[in-house]
Each structure stands twice: as C-alpha cells, then as structure tokens.
C-alpha positions in Angstrom: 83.4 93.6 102.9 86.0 91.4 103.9 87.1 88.0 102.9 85.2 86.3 105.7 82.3 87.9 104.7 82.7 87.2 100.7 83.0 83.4 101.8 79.6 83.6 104.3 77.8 85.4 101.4 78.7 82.6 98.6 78.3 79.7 101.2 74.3 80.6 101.9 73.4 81.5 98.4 75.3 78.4 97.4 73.5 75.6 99.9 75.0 72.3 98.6 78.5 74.0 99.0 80.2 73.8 102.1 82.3 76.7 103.9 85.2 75.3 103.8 84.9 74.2 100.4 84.0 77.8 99.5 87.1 79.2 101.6 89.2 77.4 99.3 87.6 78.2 96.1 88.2 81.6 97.2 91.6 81.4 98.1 92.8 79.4 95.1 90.8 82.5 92.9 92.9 84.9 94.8 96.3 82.8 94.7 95.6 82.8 90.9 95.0 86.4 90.5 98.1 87.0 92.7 100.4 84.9 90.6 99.2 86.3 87.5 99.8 89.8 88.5 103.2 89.3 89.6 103.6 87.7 86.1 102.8 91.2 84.9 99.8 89.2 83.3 96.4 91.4 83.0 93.7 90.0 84.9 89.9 91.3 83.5 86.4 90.3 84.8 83.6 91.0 82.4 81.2 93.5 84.0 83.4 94.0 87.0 86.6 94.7 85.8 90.6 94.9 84.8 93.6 94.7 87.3 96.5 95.6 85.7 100.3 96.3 86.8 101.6 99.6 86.9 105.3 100.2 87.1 106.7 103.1 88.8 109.8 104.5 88.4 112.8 105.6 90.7 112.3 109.2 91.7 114.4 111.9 93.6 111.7 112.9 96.5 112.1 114.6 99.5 111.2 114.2 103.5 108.9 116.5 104.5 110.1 116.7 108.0 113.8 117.4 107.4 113.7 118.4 103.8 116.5 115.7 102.7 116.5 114.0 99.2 115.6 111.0 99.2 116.1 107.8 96.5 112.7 106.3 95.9 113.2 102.7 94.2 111.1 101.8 91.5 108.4 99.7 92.2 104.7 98.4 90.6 101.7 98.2 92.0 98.4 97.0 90.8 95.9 99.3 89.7 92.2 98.5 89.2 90.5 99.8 86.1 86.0 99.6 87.2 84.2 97.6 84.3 80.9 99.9 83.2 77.7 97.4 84.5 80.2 97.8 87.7 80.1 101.6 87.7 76.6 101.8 86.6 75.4 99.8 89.5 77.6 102.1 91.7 76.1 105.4 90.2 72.6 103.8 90.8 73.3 102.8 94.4 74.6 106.5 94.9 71.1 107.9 93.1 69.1 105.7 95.7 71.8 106.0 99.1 73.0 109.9 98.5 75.7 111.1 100.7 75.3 113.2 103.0 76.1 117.3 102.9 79.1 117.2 105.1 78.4 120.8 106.1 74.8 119.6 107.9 77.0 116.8 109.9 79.6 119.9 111.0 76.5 121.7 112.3 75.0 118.9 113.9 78.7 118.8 116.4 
C-alpha cells in the first residue's frame, strides 16, 4: 500500500471527510512522526506498534569489489518494533493466504 492508497481507503470509509482534507490529516500524522523521530523521541501505536531510533556506529568495512577499507560514518536509522494484535492478525492472514512452495513455482518454469 502506498500513501495514495492509505488516503483513498480512509476517505470512502470516512464519507463526510473529504480527500483533500484526509491528505492532510495524513501528512501532518507523518510530519509529526518524522519530527519526533529525528528528536530521538519513541513513537508507539497501541496494537500496531513502536518506531524507535537506532544509532549506529562508525565502522571499518570493506569494498567488496576492490577489497579497500573503508570509513563508514555513524548514522541512525529507525527501526520498527510489530505490536502483538498486529502480528497476530499477520500470523492469521498467513494461516488463511499460505505461501506458496517455491520449489513447485521452479518446476512450473
């Protein structure tokens, strides 16, 4: 799902609301979330779940290709934390959509 799509979804379930309205309703929700994570603030959603900052530090690594050490800066990134009614609903999604053996889609080529 994209953003478009999140916005179409809410807009139809929500008649009295129009798109545009809901466009920005969603983007001030994501400006929020942005802000707060570059505050190094938590952000959790009952049921859903927790985005949180993870800081990475400067590392020696290595180019593949040539095989020259490189200086990797440190750097954070955001990592999302799944709430449980969030991964139960996934798990139960899974039991009624399986995936597919990927050995019977090799035979099939």
């Amino acid at each position: 799902m994209v953003k478009s799509e999140l916005i179409q979804q809410i807009a139809e379930k929500q008649n009295h609301l129009q798109s545009k309205d809901v466009e920005t309703s969603v983007n001030h929700i994501i400006d929020a979330m942005s802000n707060s994570l570059s505050r190094g603030q938590r952000i959790e959603i009952r049921g859903f779940g927790s985005i949180s900052v993870r800081h990475r530090p400067a590392r020696q690594a290595h180019n593949p290709r040539t095989g020259e050490l490189v200086h990797t800066p440190p750097k954070s990134t955001p990592h999302f934390k799944p709430g449980k009614e969030l991964r139960d609903r996934t798990n139960l999604s899974r039991a009624l959509h399986p995936i597919k053996d990927t050995k019977d889609q090799r035979e099939q080529y």
